[in-house]
N, C-alpha and C positions, 0 to 999 in steps of 0.2 A: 295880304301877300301870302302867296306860298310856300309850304316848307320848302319843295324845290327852290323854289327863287332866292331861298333865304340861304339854303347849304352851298348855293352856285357860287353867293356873293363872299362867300367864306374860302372859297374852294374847297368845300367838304364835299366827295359824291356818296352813294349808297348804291347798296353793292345785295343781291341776296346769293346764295349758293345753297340749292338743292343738292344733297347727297344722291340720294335717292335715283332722282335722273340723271344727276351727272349736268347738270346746267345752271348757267350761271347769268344770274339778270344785274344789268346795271344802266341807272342811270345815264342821262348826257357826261355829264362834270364827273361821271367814275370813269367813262369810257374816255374821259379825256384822258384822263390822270393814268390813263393803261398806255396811251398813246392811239388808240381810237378816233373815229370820225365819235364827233362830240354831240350821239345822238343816243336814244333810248335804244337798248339793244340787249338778244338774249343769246347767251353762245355756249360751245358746247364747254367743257372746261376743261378740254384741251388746248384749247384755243386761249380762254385767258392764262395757262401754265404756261402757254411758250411768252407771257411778257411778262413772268416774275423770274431773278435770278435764281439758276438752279437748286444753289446753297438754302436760297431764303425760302424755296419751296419746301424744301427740305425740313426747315425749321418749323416752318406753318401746322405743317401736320401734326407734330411733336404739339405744338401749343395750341391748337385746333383741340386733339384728344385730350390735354389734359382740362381744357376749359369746359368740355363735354362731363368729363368724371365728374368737376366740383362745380360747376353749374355757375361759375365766373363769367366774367368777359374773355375773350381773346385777344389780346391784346398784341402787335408785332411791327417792326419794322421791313419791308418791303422794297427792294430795288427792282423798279421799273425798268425793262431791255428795249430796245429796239430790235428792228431788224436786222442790223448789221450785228448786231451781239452788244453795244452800248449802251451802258447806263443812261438811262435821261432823265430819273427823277428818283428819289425816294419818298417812300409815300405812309403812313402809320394807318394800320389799319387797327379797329375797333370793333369788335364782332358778340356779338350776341346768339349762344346754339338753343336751340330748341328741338328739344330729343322729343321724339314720335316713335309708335309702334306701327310698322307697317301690317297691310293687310293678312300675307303670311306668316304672321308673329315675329320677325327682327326689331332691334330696335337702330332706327336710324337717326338721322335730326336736320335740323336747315339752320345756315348761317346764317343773320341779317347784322348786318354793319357797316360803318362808314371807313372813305377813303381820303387822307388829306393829307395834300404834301407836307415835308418836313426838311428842314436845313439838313444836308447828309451828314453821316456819322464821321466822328472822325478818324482819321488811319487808323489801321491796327487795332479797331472796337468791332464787335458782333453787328450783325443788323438789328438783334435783338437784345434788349435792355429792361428789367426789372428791379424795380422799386429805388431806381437810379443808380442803378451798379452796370459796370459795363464789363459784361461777360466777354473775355479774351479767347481766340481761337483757342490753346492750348489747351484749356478747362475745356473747351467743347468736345479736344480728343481726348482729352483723359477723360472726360465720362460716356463717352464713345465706349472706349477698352476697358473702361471701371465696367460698363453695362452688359458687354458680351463677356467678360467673368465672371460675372454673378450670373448671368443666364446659363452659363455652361456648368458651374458647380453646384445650380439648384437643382438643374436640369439632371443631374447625374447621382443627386440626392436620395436612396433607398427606401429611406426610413422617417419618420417624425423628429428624431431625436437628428439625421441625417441632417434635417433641413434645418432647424432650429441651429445644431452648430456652423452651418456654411452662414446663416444669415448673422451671426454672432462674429463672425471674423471678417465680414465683409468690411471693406474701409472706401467711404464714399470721397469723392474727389473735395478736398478744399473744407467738407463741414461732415466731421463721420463723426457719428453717435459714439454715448458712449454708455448708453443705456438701452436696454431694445427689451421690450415684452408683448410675446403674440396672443391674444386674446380670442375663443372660440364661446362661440354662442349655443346653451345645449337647454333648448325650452326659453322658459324667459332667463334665463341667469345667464351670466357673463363669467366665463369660467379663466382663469392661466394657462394656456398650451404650454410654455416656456418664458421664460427670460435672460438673461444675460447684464451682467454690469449692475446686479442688486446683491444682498446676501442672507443666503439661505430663511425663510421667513417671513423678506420681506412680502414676500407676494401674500400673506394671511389676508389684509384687510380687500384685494381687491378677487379672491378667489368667491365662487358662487355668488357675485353681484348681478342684483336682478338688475335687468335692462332698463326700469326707469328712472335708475339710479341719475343722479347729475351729476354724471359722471364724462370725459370727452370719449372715451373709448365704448361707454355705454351707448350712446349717441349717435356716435360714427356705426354701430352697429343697429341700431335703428333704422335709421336713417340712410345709409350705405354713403355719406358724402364726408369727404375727408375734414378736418380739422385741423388749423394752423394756433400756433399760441406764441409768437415771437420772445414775449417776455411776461415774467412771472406776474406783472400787473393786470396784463391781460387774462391770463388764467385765472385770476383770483377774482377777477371783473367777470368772468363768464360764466366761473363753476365754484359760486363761494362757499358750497356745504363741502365739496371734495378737494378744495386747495390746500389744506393741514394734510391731509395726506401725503399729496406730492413736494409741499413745502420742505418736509424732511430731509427729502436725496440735494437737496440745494444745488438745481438747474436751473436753466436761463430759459431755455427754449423746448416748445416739445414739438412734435405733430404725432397725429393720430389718423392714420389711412386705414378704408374700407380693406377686405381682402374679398374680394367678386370672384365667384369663379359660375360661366353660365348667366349672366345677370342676377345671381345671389350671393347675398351675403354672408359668408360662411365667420364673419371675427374680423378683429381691427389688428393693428399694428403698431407700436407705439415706438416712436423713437425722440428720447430725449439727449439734450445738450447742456455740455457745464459750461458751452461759452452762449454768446447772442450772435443767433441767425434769423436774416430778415424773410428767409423763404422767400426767392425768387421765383417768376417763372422757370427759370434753369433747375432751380434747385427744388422746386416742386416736382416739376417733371422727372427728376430722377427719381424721385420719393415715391413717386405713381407709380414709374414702371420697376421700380423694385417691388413694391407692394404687386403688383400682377403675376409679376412672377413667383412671388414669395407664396403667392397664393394658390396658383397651381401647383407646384410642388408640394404644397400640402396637402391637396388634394391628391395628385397623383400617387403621394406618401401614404395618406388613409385606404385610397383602394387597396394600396399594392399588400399594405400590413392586413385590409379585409381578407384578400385571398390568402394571403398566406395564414391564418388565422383560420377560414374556412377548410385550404386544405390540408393542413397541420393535423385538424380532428379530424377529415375525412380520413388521413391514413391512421390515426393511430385508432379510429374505429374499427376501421377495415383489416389493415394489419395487426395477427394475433401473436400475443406470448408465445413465445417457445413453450408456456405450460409443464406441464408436469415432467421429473426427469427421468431420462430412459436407463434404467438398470445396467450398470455394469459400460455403458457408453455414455460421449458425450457429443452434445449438439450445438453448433453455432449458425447465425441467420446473419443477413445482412439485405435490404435493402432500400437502393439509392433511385430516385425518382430523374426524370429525364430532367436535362436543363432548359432554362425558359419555360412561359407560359407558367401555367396553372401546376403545381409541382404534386400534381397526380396521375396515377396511371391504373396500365389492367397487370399489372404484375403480382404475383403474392404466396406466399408459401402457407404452409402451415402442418401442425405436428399432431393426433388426434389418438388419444387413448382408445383402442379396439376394443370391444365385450371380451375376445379368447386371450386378453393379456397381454398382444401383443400391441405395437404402433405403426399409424401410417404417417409416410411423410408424403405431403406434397405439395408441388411447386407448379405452378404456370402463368401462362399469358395470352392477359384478353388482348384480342386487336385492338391498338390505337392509343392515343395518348392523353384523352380530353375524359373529362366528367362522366360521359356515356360509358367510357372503358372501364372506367373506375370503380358506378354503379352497380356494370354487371358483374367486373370483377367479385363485390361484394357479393352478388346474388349467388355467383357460381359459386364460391367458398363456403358458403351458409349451405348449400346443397350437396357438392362432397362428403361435407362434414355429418350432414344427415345421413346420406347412403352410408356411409362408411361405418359411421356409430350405429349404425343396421346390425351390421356383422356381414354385409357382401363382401366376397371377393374382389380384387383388384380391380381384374375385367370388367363382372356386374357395375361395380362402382361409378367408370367411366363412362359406358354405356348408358344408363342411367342421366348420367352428367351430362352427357350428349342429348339425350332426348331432353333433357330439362331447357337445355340452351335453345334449341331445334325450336321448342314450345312459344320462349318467350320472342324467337322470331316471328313465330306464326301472330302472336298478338298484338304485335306492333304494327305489320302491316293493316292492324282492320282499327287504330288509333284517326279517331274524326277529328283532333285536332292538326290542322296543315300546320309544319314544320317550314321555318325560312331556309335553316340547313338540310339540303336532301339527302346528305350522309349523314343524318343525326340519329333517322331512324332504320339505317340501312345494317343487313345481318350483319353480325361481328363471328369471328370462329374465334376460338383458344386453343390453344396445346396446352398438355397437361401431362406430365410426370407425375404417376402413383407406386408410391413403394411399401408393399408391406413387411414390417423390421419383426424378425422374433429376436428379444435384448439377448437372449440364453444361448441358441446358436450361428447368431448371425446369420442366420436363412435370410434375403431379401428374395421376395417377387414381387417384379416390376411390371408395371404396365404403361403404355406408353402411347399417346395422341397425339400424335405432328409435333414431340418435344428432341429437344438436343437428347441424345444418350446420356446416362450418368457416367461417372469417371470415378476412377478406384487409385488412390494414393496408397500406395505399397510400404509396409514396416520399413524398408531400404529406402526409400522415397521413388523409386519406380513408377509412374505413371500410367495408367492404360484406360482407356475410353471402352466402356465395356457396348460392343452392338446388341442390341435389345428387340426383339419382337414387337413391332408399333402397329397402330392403324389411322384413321382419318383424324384430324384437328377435331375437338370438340363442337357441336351445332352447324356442321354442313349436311347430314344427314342423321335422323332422328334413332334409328337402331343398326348403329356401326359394330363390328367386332373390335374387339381386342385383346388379343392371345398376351398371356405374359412368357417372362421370363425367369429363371430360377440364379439365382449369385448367393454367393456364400461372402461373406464380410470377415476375415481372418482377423484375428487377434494382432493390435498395431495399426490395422488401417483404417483408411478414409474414407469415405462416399464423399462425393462433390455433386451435388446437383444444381442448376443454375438456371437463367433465361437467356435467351439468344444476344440478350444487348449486353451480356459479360464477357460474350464470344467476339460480336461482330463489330461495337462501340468501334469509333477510331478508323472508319473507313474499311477492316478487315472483312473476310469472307469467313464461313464457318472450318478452314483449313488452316489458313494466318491466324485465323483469332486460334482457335487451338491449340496451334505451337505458341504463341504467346504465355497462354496460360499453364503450358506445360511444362515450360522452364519456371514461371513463379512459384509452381508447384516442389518442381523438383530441389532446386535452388532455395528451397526453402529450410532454416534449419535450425528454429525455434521448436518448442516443447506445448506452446498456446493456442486452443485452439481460433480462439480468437484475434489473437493475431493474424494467423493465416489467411482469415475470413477479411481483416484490413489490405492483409498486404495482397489481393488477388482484387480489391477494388481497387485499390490504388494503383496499380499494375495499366489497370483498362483508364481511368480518365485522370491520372496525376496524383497529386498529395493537395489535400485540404486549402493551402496559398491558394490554392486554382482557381476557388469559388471567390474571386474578391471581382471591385469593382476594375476596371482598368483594361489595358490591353488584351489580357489574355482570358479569353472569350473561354465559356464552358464547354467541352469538346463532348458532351454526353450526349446522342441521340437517339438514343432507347433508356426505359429502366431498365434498372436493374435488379435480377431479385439471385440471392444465390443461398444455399443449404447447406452444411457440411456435417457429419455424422461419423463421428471416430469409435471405432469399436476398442477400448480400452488395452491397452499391453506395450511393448516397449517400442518406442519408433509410430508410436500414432500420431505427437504432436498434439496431446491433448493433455499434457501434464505430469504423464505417470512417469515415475521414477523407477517400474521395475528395471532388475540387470539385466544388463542385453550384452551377455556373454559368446555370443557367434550370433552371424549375420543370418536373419531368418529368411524362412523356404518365399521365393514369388511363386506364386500361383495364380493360375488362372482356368476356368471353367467355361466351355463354350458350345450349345447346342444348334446344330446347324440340321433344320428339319429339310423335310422330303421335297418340299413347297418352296422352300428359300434357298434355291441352290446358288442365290446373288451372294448370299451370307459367307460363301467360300472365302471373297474378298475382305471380308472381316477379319475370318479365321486368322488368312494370313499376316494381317496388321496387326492381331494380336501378338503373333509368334514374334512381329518384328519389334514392337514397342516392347517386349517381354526381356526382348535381350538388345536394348537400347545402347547400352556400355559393354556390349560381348569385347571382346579382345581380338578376335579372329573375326573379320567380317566375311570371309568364304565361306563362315560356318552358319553365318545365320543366314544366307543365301539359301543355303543346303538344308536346313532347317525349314526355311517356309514353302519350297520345294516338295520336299516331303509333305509337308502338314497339307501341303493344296492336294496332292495325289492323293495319299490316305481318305480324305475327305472325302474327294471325289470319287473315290471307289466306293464308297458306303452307297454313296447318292447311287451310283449306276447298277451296282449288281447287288443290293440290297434292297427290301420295302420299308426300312426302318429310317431313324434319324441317327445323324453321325455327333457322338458325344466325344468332345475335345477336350483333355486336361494335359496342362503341359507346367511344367516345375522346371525352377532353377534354385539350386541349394551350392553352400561354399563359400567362399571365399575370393573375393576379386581373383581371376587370374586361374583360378582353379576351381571352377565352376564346373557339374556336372548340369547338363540339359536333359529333364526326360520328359517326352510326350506320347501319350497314349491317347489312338481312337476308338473308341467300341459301340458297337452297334449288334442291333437282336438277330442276327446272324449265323446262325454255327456253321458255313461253309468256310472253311481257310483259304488262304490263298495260296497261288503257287507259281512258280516261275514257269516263264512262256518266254518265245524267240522271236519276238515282234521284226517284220522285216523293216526296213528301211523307210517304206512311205504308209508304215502302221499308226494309228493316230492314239493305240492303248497297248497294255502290255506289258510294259516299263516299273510298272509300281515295284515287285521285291528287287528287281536292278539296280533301281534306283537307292534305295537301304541298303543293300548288301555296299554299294561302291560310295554313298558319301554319310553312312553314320559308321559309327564304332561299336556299337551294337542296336541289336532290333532282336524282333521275335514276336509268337502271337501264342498268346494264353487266353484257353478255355474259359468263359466262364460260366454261371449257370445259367443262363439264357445268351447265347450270343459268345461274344470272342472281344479280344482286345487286341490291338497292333500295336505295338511298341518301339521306338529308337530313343537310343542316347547321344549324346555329341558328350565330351571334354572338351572344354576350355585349355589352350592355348599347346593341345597334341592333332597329330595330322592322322587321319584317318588311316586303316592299314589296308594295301590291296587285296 
């Protein structure tokens, strides 16, 4: 007789299901039991899904995967639909998976098992039944929502230590551990990642256990197939050299799941109980798909702590000490790496002992946010640092730096290895702030490549953004100019030099971010310099809460690098305690050459941030007015450059304004009667009728124009 013949007379059919194709073969007596013509048939398995109820489909899978992982049977209750949507039969299915590696390396497998009807279940019980327990809806949804909170707090897990406490607090539906130790595999030894519910110690005799230990968790890690041990008889019947061990915590029940990530086995998972569980199919299956997830997240945990690990030293390579200290001043550094991704970038300052005594400071930024930024970052700075410890000038310096950048573009396009990313090797430019400090009189000259201006914090807290003589971004062209500029750094003040993402961070443009930071600035009114250097990051992306995990997302999207450099005396905010007996002189210095007649609009922004708190605002009207004429007359009836110094000294309230322009000039000037649609002329009219005084003094080459304003008097006619 035939097996057929024999399963028919039972009403047992046979049933097979390829994954793979998605097809489903069965017997006569299976295709009965579906509700089929009762004949040998192969369909697709969509076709036999629409005759199981949707729930029990549902189920299948869940117990389908997990008899796959441990390499059991499948074992399930199954209600039979019709076409109208009515039950006609329940039926228990008994399945056998056999895992295959298909031709493109996946691993898939084939179900082969039988179909036989069964007396239905009764009210209010699962379709599905293990080890004679009848799993209740409820338990289904609570490990439904027990499953999607442990998926969402692994999922949200940082760190190692991250993962190990969420999996420690987890409370499983009906049977929660109350022991848990996660086991990682490093060579042959079996190492503790963590534990939970032992103390302190205990984990001595199970740390650096080599893998052929008989041990269950040794095994499980071998082997990558989970382990059940319902009761300590069993344990001590399977694993009699290691059950003195585990005798000690005086448990009932353990298991021990693989942790797969990739189809490897990265460590096992051990969860014991002080009561007896018989590990159901329900109850395994949560066991499984907690162990999956537990294991991703620690995975995803080791990457995340690799890179940050990786770029932790790439910046503290890259970024250099402040170094040696500058005489008579003091310096603070700050920076803060973009949020997200790889927590590196092309930003970087740095401070560098010159051969003639004095120091350079300098700050910039590579294009881009990724490893390539960061490399070159590095390269540029190692080059700087070279030129500079030369003994070139500022200019030479940058130049230099340009053609070095220019270079390593030119090299990478003739690189024979092809690249997946087509901007990986595509040119990068930099802007670059160079300043050279002499400590003794605060002379800086600056030079300046597609960088923000520096900014000058005033003994009064005054703020002004000093305009600077600049040329090309660093490596768009191999031999660029660039002219410097000459500032004086007065006793009390600040230098602020920074990157565009302290400016623009927070959606701002380089005019918003500006004013931003020029209230932090002013508004500032501590004696540290470091503090300062806090409170103008924190100003741009928050206070330190920011960086946690939760709703409020990192708002930083540039680095950040910023410089600050106080020239020691009273009102610098760098510590010193001398007396500050009257309110010291603002000044400011400003060379507007033959070639930059744009620079006018500077001038005037000087004049007007200079007297930011004037008292009279008619007067600083009157004041930038003037400053743009003066200016402008140098530029037109002179060959020379128009030199700018403009002072405010006093007392709130009774403040005198003086500004002087002079230029290599010795023609004076003289009053003319410009008519009505004259477009010059005006220049001493305009002095005589809105300052309180003016005049023009000789000097040894050249001449100087002069007006004052007073604070809060009206000019006389």
């Amino acid at each position: 007789m035939r097996i057929e013949d024999v399963l028919a007379a039972i009403a047992t059919g046979v049933w097979r299901w390829d994954n793979a194709s998605g097809q489903v073969s069965l017997d006569g007596e299976a295709a009965r039991l579906l509700g089929l013509p009762a004949e040998r048939t192969t369909l697709p398995e969509v076709t036999v899904r629409s005759r199981f109820h949707p729930v029990d489909w549902n189920e299948i899978n869940a117990i389908v995967s997990l008899a796959v992982a441990e390499g059991n049977l499948a074992e399930a209750r199954l209600r039979i639909m019709d076409g109208e949507g009515r039950v006609l039969r329940t039926v228990r299915s008994r399945s056998q998976p056999f895992q295959r590696t298909t031709p493109d390396g996946r691993q898939d497998y084939e179900l082969i098992g039988t179909l036989q009807e069964v007396v239905d279940p009764q009210p209010g019980t699962s379709a599905f039944r293990g080890a004679g327990t009848a799993i209740t809806g409820d338990w289904r949804r609570s490990r439904e929502a027990f499953l999607l909170d442990a998926g969402r707090a692994l999922a949200e897990a940082r760190s190692t230590a991250e993962v190990l406490r969420v999996a420690a607090s987890l409370s499983m539906p009906g049977f929660s551990p109350d022991g848990l130790a996660v086991f990682g595999v490093a060579g042959d030894r079996l190492s503790i990642i963590g534990h939970h519910g032992h103390s302190p110690g205990d984990e001595a005799p199970f740390t650096e256990m080599r893998l052929d230990t008989d041990y269950p968790a040794a095994e499980v890690a071998r082997t990558g197939r989970a382990i059940y041990l319902p009761s300590p008889e069993e344990y001590r019947e399977r694993f009699p050299t290691t059950w003195p061990l585990a005798q000690r915590f005086a448990r009932h029940s353990w298991a021990f799941l693989p942790l797969v990530v990739a189809g490897r086995t990265m460590g096992a998972w051990m969860a014991a109980f002080k009561h007896p569980v018989v590990f159901s199919p329900d109850e395994r299956s949560v066991l499984t798909t907690v162990a999956r997830m537990l294991a991703q997240a620690l995975q995803r945990a080791g990457v995340a702590e690799s890179e940050r690990e990786l770029t932790t030293g790439l910046q503290r390579s890259m970024m250099p000490t402040l170094g040696p200290e500058i005489p008579g001043m003091t310096v603070a550094a700050r920076y803060v790496p973009t949020g997200g991704g790889l927590q590196v970038g092309g930003d970087w300052y740095d401070i560098i002992p010159l051969p003639s005594g004095r120091f350079a400071l300098v700050i910039g930024d590579v294009q881009g946010h990724d490893v390539r930024a960061a490399g070159l970052m590095g390269q540029l700075r190692i080059a700087v640092r070279a030129y500079a410890s030369e003994g070139h000038r500022p200019d030479a310096v940058l130049s230099r730096a340009s053609r070095f950048l220019a270079g390593l573009h030119a090299a990478s396009d003739t690189e024979v290895e092809p690249y997946d990313d087509a901007d990986f090797l595509s040119p990068r430019f930099a802007t670059c702030l160079y300043v050279e400090v002499c400590p003794q009189t605060g002379e800086l000259e600056v030079a300046r490549a597609g960088h923000p201006d520096p900014v000058i914090r005033m003994a009064d807290g005054t703020v002004l953004m000093r305009p600077t003589a600049g040329g090309l971004p660093l490596g768009i062209v191999p031999d660029p100019d660039y002219p410097t500029t000459h500032i004086v750094l007065e006793s009390g003040e600040t230098l602020m030099l920074c990157t565009d993402g302290l400016i623009e961070t927070g959606g701002h443009d380089l005019d918003t971010g500006w004013e931003r930071l020029r209230t932090t600035l002013e508004t500032y009114e501590g004696d540290n310099l470091e503090k300062l250097a806090d409170a103008l990051v924190s100003a741009v992306h928050g206070p330190r809460s920011h960086h946690t995990i939760g709703p409020l997302a990192d708002r930083r999207e540039d680095d950040i690098a910023v410089l600050l450099l106080c020239r020691e005396g009273p009102g610098c905010g760098c510590g010193s305690t001398l007396p500050h007996r009257q309110r010291p002189v603002r000044r400011t210095v400003l060379t507007v050459a033959q070639a930059e007649p744009s620079r006018i609009a500077g001038a005037r922004r000087q004049i007007r941030e200079l007297l930011h708190d004037w008292t009279v605002r008619d007067q600083v009207d009157s004041a930038e007015l003037m400053v743009s004429e003066m200016v402008t007359n140098v530029l037109t009836h002179t060959d020379g450059d128009a030199l700018l110094v403009a002072e405010a000294m006093g007392e709130l309230g009774t403040r005198r304004l003086r500004v002087e322009v002079a230029d290599s000039s010795d023609e004076l000037p003289h009053r003319r009667q410009p008519g009505e649609m004259a477009s010059s002329g005006r220049g001493v009219l305009l002095m005589e009728l809105l300052a309180h005084d003016w005049g023009v003094d000789p000097q040894g080459e050249g001449k100087s124009i002069w007006f004052e304003l007073y604070e809060e008097a009206a000019p006389e006619p």
